[in-house]
Structure formats: structure tokens, C-alpha cells
C-alpha positions as CSV (number, residue, x, y, z in Angstrom):
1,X,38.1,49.7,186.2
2,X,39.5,47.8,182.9
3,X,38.8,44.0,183.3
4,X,41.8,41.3,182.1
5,X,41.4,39.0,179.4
6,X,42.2,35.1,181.1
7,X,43.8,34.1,178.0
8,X,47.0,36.0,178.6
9,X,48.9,37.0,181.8
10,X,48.7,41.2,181.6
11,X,51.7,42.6,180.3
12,X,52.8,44.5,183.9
13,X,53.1,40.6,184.4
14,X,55.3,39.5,182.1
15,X,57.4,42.0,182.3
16,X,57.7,42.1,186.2
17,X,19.2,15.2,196.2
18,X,16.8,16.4,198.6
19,X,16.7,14.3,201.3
20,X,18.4,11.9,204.0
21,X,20.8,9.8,202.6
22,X,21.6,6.4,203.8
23,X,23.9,7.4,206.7
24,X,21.3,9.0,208.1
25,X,18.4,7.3,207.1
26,X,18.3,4.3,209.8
27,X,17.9,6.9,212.5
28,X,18.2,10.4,213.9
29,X,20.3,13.1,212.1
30,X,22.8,12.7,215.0
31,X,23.5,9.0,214.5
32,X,25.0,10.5,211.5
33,X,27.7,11.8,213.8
34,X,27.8,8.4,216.0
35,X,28.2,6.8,212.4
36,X,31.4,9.0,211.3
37,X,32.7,8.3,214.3
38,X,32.7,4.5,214.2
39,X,35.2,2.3,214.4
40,X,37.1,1.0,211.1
41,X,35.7,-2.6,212.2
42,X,32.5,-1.9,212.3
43,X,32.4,-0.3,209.0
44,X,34.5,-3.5,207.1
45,X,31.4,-5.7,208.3
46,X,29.6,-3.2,205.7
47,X,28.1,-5.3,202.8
48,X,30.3,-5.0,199.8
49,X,33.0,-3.2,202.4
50,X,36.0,-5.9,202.1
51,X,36.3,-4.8,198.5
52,X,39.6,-3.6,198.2
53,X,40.1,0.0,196.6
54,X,43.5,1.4,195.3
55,X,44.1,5.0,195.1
56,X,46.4,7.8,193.8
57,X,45.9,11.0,195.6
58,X,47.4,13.8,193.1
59,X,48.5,16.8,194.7
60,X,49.9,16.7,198.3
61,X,49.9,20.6,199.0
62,X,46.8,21.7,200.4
63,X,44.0,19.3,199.5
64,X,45.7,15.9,199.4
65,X,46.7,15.8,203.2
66,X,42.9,16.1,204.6
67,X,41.8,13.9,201.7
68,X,44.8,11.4,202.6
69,X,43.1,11.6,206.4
70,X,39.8,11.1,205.6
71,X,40.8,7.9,203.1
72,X,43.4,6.6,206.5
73,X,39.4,6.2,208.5
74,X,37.9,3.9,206.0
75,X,38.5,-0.3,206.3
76,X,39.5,-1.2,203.0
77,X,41.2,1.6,201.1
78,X,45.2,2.1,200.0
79,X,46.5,4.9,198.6
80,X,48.7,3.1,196.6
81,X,50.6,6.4,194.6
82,X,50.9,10.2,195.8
83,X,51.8,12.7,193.3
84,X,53.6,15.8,193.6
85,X,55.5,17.8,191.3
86,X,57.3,19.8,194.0
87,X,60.2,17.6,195.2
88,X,60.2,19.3,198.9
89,X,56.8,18.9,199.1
90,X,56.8,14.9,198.0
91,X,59.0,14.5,201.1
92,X,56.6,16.2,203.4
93,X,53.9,14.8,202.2
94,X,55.0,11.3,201.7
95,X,56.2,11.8,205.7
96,X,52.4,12.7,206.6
97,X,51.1,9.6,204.3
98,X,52.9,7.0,206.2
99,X,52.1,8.7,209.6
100,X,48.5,8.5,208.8
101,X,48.1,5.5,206.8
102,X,51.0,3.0,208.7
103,X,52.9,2.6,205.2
104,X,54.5,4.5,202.7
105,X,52.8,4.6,199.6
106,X,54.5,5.2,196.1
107,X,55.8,8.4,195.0
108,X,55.5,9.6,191.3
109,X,55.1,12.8,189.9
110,X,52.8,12.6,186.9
111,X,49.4,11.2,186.2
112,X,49.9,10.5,182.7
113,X,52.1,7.4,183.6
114,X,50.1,6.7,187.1
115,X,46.5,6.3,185.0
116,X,47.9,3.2,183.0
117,X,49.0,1.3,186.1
118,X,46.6,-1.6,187.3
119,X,47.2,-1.2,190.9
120,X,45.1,2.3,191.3
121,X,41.0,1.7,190.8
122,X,40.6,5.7,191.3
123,X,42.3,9.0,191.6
124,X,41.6,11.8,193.4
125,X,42.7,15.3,191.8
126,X,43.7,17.8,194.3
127,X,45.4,19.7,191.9
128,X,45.8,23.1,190.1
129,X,42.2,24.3,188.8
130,X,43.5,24.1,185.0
131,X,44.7,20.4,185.9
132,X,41.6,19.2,186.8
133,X,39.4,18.2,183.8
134,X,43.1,17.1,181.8
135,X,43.7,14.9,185.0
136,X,39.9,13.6,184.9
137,X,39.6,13.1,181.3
138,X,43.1,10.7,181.1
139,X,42.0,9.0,184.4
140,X,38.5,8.2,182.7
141,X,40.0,6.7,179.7
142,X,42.2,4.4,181.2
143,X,39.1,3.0,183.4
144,X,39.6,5.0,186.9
145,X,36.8,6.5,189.3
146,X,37.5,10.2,189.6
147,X,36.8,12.5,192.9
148,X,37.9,15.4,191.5
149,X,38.2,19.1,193.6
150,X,35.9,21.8,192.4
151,X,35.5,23.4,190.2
152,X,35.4,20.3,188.3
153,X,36.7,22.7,184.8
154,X,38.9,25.7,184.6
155,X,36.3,26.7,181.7
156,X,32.4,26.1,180.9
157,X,33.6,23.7,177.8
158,X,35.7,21.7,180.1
159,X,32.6,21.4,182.8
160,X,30.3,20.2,180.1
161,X,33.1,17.9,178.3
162,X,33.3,16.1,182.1
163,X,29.8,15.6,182.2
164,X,29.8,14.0,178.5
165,X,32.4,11.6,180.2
166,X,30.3,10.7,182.9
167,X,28.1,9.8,180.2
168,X,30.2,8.1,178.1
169,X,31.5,5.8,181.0
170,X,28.3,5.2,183.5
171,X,30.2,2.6,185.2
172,X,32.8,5.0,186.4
173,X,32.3,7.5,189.2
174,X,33.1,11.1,188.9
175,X,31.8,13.2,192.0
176,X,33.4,16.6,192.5
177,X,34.5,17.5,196.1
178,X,32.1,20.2,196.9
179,X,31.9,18.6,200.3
180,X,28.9,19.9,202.0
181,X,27.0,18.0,199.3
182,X,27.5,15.1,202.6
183,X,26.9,17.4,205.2
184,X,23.7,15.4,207.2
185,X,22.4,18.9,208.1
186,X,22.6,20.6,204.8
187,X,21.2,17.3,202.8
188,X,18.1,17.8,206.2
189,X,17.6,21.0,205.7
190,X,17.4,21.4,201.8
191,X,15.2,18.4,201.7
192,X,13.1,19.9,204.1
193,X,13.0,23.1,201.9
194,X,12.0,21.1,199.0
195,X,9.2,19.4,200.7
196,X,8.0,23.6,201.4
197,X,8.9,24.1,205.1
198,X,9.7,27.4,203.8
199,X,7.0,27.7,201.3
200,X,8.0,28.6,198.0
201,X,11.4,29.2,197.7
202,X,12.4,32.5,195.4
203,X,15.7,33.5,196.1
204,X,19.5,32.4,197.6
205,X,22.5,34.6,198.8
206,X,25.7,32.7,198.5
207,X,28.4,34.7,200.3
208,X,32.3,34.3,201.1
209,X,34.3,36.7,202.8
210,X,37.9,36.6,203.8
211,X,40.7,38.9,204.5
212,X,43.5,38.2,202.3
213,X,46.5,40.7,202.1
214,X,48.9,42.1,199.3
215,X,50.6,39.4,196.9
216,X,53.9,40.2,195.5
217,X,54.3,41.5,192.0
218,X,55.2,38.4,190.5
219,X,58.8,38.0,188.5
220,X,60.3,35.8,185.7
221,X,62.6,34.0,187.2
222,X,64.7,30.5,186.5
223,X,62.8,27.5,186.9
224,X,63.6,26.0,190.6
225,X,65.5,22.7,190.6
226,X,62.7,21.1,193.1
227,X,59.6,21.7,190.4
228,X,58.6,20.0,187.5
229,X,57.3,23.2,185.5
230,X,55.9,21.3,182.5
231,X,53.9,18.9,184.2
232,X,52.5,21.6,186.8
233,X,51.3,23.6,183.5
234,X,49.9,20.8,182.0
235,X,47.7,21.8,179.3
236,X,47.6,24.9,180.2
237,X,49.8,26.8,177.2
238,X,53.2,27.5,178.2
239,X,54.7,30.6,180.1
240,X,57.8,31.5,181.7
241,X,57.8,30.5,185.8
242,X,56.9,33.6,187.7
243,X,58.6,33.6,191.2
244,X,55.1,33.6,193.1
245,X,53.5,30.4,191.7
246,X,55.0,27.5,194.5
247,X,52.4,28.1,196.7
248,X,48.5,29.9,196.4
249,X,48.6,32.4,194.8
250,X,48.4,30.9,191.2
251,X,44.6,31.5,192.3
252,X,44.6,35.0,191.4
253,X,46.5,34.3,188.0
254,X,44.0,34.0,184.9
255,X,45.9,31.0,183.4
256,X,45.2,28.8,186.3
257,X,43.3,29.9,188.4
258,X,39.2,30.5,187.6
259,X,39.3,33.6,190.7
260,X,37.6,34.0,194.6
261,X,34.4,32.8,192.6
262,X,36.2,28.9,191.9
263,X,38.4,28.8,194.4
264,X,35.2,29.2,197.3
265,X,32.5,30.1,195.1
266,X,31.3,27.6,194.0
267,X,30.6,26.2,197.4
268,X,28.1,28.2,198.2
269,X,27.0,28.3,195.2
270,X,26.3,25.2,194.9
271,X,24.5,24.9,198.1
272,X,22.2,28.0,196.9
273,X,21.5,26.4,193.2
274,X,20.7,22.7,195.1
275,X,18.1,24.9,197.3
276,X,16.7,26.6,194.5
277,X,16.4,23.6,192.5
278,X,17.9,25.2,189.4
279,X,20.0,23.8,186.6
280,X,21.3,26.3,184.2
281,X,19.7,30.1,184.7
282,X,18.5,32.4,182.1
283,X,20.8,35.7,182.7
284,X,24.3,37.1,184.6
285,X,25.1,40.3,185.5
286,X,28.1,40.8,187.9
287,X,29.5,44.3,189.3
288,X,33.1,43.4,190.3
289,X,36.4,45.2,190.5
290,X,40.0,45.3,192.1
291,X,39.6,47.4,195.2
292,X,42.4,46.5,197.1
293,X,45.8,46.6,197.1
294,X,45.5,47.7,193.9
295,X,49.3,47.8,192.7
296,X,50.1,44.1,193.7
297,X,50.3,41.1,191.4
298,X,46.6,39.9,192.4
299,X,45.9,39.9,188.8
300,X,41.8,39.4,189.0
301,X,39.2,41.3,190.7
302,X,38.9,41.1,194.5
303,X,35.6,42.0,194.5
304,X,32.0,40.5,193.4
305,X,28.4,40.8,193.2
306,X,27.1,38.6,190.7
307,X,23.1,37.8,190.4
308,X,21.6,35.1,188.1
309,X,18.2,34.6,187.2
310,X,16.7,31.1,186.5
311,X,13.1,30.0,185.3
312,X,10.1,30.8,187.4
313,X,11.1,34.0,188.5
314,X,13.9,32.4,190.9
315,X,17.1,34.1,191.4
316,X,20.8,33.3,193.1
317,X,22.7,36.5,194.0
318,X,26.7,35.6,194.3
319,X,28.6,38.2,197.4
320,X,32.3,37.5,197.1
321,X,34.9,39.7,199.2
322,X,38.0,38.0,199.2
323,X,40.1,40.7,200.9
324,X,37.3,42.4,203.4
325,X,36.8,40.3,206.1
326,X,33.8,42.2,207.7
327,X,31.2,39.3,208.0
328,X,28.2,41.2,206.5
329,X,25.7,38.1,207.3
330,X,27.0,37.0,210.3
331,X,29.4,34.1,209.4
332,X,32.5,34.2,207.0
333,X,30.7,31.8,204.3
334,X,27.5,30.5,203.7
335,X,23.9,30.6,201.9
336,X,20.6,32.2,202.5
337,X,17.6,30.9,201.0
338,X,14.0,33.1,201.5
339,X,10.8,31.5,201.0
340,X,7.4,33.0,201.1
341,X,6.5,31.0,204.2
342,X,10.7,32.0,205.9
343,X,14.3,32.1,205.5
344,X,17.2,29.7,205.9
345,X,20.6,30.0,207.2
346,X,23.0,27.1,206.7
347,X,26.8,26.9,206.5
348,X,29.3,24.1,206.9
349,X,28.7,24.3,210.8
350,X,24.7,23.5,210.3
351,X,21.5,25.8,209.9
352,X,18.8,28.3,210.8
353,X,15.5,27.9,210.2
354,X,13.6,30.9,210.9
355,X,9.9,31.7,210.5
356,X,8.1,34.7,208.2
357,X,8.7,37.0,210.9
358,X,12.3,36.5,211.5
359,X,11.5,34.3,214.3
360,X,14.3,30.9,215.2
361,X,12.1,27.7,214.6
362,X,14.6,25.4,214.6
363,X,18.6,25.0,214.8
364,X,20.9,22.7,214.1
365,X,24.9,22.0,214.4
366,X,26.7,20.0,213.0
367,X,30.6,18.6,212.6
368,X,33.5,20.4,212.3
369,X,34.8,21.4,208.5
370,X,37.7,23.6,207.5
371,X,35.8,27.1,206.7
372,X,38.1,30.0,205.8
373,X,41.8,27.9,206.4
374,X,43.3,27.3,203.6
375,X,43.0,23.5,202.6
376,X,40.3,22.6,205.4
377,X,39.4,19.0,206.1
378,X,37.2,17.8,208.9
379,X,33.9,15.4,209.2
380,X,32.5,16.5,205.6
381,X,35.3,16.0,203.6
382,X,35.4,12.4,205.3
383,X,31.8,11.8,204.6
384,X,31.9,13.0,200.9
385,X,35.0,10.7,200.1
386,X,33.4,7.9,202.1
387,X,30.3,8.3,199.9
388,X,32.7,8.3,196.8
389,X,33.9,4.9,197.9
390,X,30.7,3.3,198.6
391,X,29.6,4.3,194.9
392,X,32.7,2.7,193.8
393,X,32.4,-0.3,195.8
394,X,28.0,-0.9,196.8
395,X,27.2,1.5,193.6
396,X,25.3,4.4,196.5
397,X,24.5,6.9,194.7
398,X,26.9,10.3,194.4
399,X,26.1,13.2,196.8
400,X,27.5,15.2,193.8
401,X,27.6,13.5,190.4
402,X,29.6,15.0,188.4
403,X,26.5,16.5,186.4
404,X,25.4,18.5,189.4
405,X,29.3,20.0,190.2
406,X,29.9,20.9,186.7
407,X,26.2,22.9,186.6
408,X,27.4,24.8,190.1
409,X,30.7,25.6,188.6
410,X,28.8,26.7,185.5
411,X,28.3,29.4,187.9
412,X,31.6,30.3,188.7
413,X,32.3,30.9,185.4
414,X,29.5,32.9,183.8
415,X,30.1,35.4,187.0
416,X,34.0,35.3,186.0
417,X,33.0,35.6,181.9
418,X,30.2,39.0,182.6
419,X,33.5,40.3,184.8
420,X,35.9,39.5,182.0
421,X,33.6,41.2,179.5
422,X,32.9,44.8,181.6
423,X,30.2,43.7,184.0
424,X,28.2,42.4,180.9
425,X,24.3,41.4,181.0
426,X,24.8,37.9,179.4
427,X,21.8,36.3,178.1
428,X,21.9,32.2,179.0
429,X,19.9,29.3,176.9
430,X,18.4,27.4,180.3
431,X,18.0,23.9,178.5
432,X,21.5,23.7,178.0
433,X,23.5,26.3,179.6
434,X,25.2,28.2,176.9
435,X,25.6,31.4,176.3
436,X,23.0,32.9,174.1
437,X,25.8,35.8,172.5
438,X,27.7,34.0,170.1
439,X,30.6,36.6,171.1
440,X,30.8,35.3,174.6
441,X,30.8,31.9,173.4
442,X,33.4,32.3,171.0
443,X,35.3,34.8,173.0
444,X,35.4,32.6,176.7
445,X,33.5,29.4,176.5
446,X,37.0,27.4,175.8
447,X,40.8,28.1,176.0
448,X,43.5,27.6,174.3
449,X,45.7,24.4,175.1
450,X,49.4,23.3,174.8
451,X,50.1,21.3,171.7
452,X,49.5,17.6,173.0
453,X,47.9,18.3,175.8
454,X,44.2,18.8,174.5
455,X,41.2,18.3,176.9
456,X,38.8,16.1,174.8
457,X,36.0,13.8,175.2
């Protein structure tokens, strides 16, 4: 099957750390759970916790209500700006705001004039995929901590040029909101595996399976009146509004979206990389295709196997199936990671330890996150911005600096880059993560961007 090239939309378009962290570290795993679940009183007597911080939460449609909930549960926080570029869904989302948080915060509908304002200490970006290393980049230069939604980068330029940021400002947090980074279970367990409970560790499966139906073919149509179209393209360059892009499925369009393996990939990827203990690997190869429904407007592939191979023989095999929702290991996402010595099972919900022979050591569950629903929300996403404002406020250390993210989106991407280029074996420099093929480099390392709106450093 002929792949698409992400620059452009296709013309049937347009023309139709190892360990226990500190919550956990006083105790037993489950006085993680007694610790999430204590009272906002208990948590302002907290050293360092009376510190207020003011946020903007950017975004409102999917993302931005759970993260709105999780910021309502810690003493100390206002969400002083929410921004939307969809009037209808301001409203709504403003009316959830002041239900949760007992005020009405302000409204506004783009960053560029929210980052200069002195009443907002950090932003979180809940936005678009090719908004989110624009949105970090501005936020960054006008002094704001960043919690920015994976994948941190539409592109493998952008993911490094965050990570140069971070750099350039130490003092300013970036963490990206892969949110199992906080899970207490997955932060036991891959410590654990570290330390050899599985002996050596030689190979993950990160997997993702949902069953997602037909999209319509999408259509040019007139701008509606309740959508600001040129700040929801950002710098992404410009096209005419197609009639399907209000709500998700901009996913599955190459000029936003970064495909299944972004979107949810990079979750599990990220768990199976953090296992491994890899940073960039040597080698992609991906075998993917557009299996069903294969006259809609999904523009990408639906479909993806995609295996990378890191130093010392250690390797991290990608199973996407956004539209089969047969759960081939037993769970709708999650990772696998074999070891000489046994495997491990762990998910959102907690993990499997299992011996050589196949035999259940140990088992553990954990809080409730949003698996396969669009937007999720639950006890990790609370946990991983509560860790984001304890950097901001105590300086903890991230669960997922934004050097860590932008290497497990790396992922994403070269899986999406050997797809763009016909399944392509792509050779990959390990000590820095580009590609080795000055073709692939120069033909999908970067994009394109609308005049004045340039991603830079």
C-alpha cells in the first residue's frame, strides 16, 4: 500500500528513574494510595506547600478537564486563564472550571498574549500535537514552567529543540504528561527490574489496541463562526478548514496529528524504553498499512508493527491496532518486558511479575486511570501534575523531564518516518538520535512552518 507524505494533506483531501519516589518512599507502596487520597489540608502543611502557583490550562476539549480536576485537589494552586479556541467549548469548559475549582477563572483564546501576563507561573498544553512545542517554546521564553501533553514535538527537530530549552532554562520545568511516569506501581516495578529481579532484561512489547470506526471523508468548508482557525493552526502552514477537524479526528490528518503511534504510542513506549534503559536505538523497521475502512478520510495507516534495536543487543517492538479491538495480550494497552531470569506485565492498572517458567510471583493493582476513553483522567494524571508542582514549588525532581519524553516520542516518530518512507530499514546514530540517511533527515526530521510562526530555540 502507497504511504502519504505528512507535509501535504493527499489530494483526495483537498479536493473532498528507577525507583520509589518520594510519595512512596516513607512507607509501603499502598500509602501511595492513602497519600493521593489526603486531604487538601494536610498536603498545605507540606514544606514549601503555601507557595502560591498560577496556571493557564490551554485547551479545554479533552485533556484540560481531567488536568483542571487533578490541579482543583492540590492546596495552593489557581488556574488563573483557560484557553480555548472553540467558543462553544470555552462555555462548557469554563462551566466545569468553576464547578470544580469554586471560581471562574479567565477566559482567553491564545497563548501568545497569555505567556506575557505576570499572573500565570506555568502552563499546561493540552492542545493539538503541532501546537505543542510552539506553545512550549513561547511559554519558556517569557519565564513559565511547562507540563506539556505528549508527544512533547509533532516532529524529531521539535523534540530535540524542547530538550535544548530545558537546557537553556534549568530553572524552568518542562515534564511531558506521559502519566504513568507517577504511577507508584510502574516506578516499583521498573526499579525492581533494574535492580535484576528479572535478570537481564533483552526485550519490551509495547502494545495499543482499540476499535475505532470509519471517519468521514473530510470537506472544505467555510470557517465556523465559533472557531478561531488561525490560532488552532498555529504554526502549522495554512490550509483551508476541512469539515471534520472540531473534534478528534485531526489525529489521523498528517498536518497535525503525529498518527495511533503519538496519540497512544508513546505511552507505552515510553514505559518499554524506561525498562529497557535505552536512550536513542540504533535501527527502525516498521510494517504498517491502512487496513480498514479503507475509503474514509483516516488519512494515515491504521495499522503498525514497528521494532527498534538499541545497544547491547536490546530491542523494543511497537504493536499498534487502532481499529481491531481484539486484545491480543490480554489487556487493551500495555508493555511486556522479558528477562533471562522472567517476564513482566504492567499497564496503567498495575503489574505481573511472573517467573522463567511462566509462573505468577507477584501482583500488583493499582489506581484507576483513563485507558482507552478518550481524554482519560484518574489517580495518575493527579500524581504526575502534583509532581510537576512540587518541582515548581520544593524543586522534586520530574517523573518525566522533558529529556526523557522527547527521547520516547523520538520513538513515535522514527516508527511514523520508516512508515512515511515504504516500511524503510532506517539506520539511527545512538549518541544522539539522528538519523544516519542524510535523505531521511532532510526529507522528515523538520517541517515546514507558517511565516511568523517558527518553532526556534
Amino acid at each position: 500500500m502507497p504511504r502519504l507524505n505528512r507535509n501535504h494533506l493527499t489530494s483526495k483531501i483537498m479536493e473532498n528513574e528507577s525507583s520509589r519516589r518520594s510519595f512512596i518512599k516513607t512507607t509501603t507502596l499502598g500509602a501511595a494510595g492513602i497519600a493521593l487520597a489526603s486531604s487538601a489540608k494536610s498536603y498545605g502543611q507540606v514544606s514549601g506547600a503555601n507557595k502560591k502557583v498560577r496556571v493557564a490550562v490551554a485547551g479545554l476539549k479533552r485533556r484540560g478537564k481531567p488536568i483542571i480536576e487533578s490541579l482543583s485537589k492540590i492546596d495552593g494552586v489557581e488556574v488563573t486563564y483557560v484557553l480555548e479556541v472553540d467558543s462553544r467549548q470555552m462555555k462548557k469548559g469554563l462551566a466545569n472550571a468553576e464547578e470544580v475549582l469554586g471560581y471562574k477563572p479567565k477566559a482567553e483564546v491564545d497563548l501568545r498574549k497569555v505567556v506575557e501576563k505576570k499572573d500565570v507561573d506555568a502552563v499546561f498544553l493540552t492542545t493539538p500535537d503541532h501546537w505543542h512545542a510552539y506553545g512550549t517554546m513561547i511559554s519558556v521564553n517569557n519565564g513559565k514552567h511547562v507540563y506539556v501533553e505528549k508527544p512533547c514535538g509533532y516532529n524529531l527537530d521539535e523534540d530535540q529543540m524542547m530538550v535544548q530549552m530545558g537546557v537553556k532554562h534549568p530553572d524552568l520545568k518542562i515534564q511531558m504528561g506521559n502519566q504513568q511516569r507517577s504511577s507508584p506501581e510502574s516506578r516499583e516495578i521498573i526499579g525492581e527490574i533494574h535492580k535484576g529481579v528479572i535478570g537481564d532484561v533483552y526485550k519490551a512489547v509495547a502494545f495499543y489496541n482499540n476499535n475505532r470506526g470509519p471517519v468521514n471523508n473530510p470537506k472544505v468548508v467555510p470557517v465556523p463562526d465559533f472557531l478561531d482557525w488561525e490560532v488552532w493552526q498555529g504554526p502549522a502552514p495554512r490550509h483551508k478548514f476541512l469539515d471534520i477537524l472540531e473534534d478528534y479526528d485531526w489525529h489521523w490528518l498528517w498536518p497535525w496529528g503525529t498518527a495511533e503511534s503519538g496519540n497512544n504510542g508513546t505511552h507505552e513506549l515510553d514505559i518499554a524504553r524506561w525498562a529497557i534503559q535505552g536512550d536513542y536505538p540504533e535501527s527502525v523497521q516498521s510494517h504498517s498499512g491502512k487496513f480498514h475502512f479503507v475509503d474514509d478520510g483516516w488519512e494515515m495507516y491504521d495499522t503498525m508493527e514497528a521494532t527498534f534495536r538499541f545497544p547491547g543487543n536490546k530491542v523494543v517492538q511497537w504493536d499498534g491496532k487502532s481499529r481491531n479491538g481484539y486484545h491480543t495480550y490480554g489487556s487493551g494497552r500495555g508493555t511486556i518486558v522479558y528477562g533471562t531470569e522472567g517476564s513482566v506485565f504492567v499497564n496503567r492498572s498495575g503489574y505481573t511479575l511472573y517467573d522463567r517458567g511462566g509462573k505468577v510471583v507477584r501482583e500488583r493493582k493499582g489506581g484507576q486511570e483513563g485507558g482507552l476513553a478518550l481524554g482519560g483522567g484518574g489517580d495518575m494524571t493527579t500524581l504526575h501534575v502534583r509532581n510537576f508542582i512540587d518541582a515548581i514549588r520544593n524543586g522534586d525532581a520530574l517523573n518525566s523531564h522533558i529529556e526523557e519524553g522527547a527521547k520516547s516520542t523520538h520513538l513515535a516518530h522514527y516508527a511514523n518516518v520508516s512508515s512515511m518512507a515504504q516500511d524503510s530499514y532506517l539506520k539511527i546514530d545512538p549518541t544522539n538520535g539522528k538519523f544516519r540517511d542524510w535523505k531521511a533527515m532532510k526529507a522528515f526530521w523538520s517541517r515546514d512552518y507558517e511565516p511568523g510562526w517558527e518553532v526556534k530555540v
